[in-house]
C-alpha positions in Angstrom: 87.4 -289.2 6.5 85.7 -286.7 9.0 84.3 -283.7 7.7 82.9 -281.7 10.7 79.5 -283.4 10.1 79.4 -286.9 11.0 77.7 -288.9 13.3 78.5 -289.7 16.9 79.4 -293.5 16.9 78.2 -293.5 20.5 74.6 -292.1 19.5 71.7 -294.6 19.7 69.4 -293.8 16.8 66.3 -295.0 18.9 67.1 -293.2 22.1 68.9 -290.2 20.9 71.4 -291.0 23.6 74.9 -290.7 23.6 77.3 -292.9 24.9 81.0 -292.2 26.4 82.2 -290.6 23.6 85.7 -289.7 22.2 88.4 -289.2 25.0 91.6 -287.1 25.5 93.6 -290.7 25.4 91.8 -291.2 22.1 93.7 -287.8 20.8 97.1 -289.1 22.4 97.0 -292.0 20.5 96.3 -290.7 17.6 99.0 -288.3 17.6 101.4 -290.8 18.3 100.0 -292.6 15.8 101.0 -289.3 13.6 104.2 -289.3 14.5 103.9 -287.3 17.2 103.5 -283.8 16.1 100.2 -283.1 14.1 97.7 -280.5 13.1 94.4 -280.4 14.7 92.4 -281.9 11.3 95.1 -284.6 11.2 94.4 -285.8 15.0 90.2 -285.6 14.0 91.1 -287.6 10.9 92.9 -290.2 12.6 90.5 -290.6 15.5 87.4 -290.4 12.8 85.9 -287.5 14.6 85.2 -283.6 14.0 87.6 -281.3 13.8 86.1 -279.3 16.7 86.2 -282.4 18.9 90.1 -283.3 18.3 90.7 -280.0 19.2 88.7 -280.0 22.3 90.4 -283.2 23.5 93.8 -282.2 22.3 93.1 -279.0 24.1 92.4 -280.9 27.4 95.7 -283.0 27.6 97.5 -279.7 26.7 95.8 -278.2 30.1 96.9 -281.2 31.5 100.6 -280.5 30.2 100.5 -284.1 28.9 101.3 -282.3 25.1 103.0 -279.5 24.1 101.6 -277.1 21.2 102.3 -274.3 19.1 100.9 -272.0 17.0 102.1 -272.0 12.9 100.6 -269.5 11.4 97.0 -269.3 11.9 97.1 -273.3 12.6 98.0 -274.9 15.8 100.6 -278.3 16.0 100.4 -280.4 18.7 103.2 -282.0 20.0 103.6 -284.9 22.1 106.0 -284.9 25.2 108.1 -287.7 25.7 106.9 -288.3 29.3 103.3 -288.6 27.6 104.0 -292.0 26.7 104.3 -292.9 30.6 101.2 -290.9 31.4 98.4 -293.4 30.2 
């Protein structure tokens, strides 16, 4: 479970060099994987990354208008269009 603190996988302990890291098809995934509609902590959850990174890659296919989202409250929900599924 990610809790906002872990390490990058892609890190090399010796170098201190990161590989290619997370990606906004990573997030798609994992929301499908969710059922399609999801909260920011469930996509980082699913992908085993921070919350802050889910919602920087989540953020980047809603630019892209490859997801839909909306705000609940003081959360956000991310919600994958059907035409998303043709897109990768």
């Amino acid at each position: 479970m990610a809790d906002g603190n872990e390490r990058n996988p892609n890190r090399n302990d010796e170098t201190g060099q990161y590989s290619a890291g997370y990606t906004p098809d990573d997030a798609l995934n994992a929301l499908r994987e969710l059922g399609g509609t999801a909260g920011t902590a469930d996509v980082g959850e699913q992908m085993g990354c921070a919350r802050r990174t889910a919602y920087n890659k989540l953020k980047e296919l809603y630019e892209s208008d490859r997801i839909d989202s909306q705000e609940v409250g003081s959360s956000r929900l991310w919600i994958l269009i059907e035409d998303s599924e043709d897109s990768t």
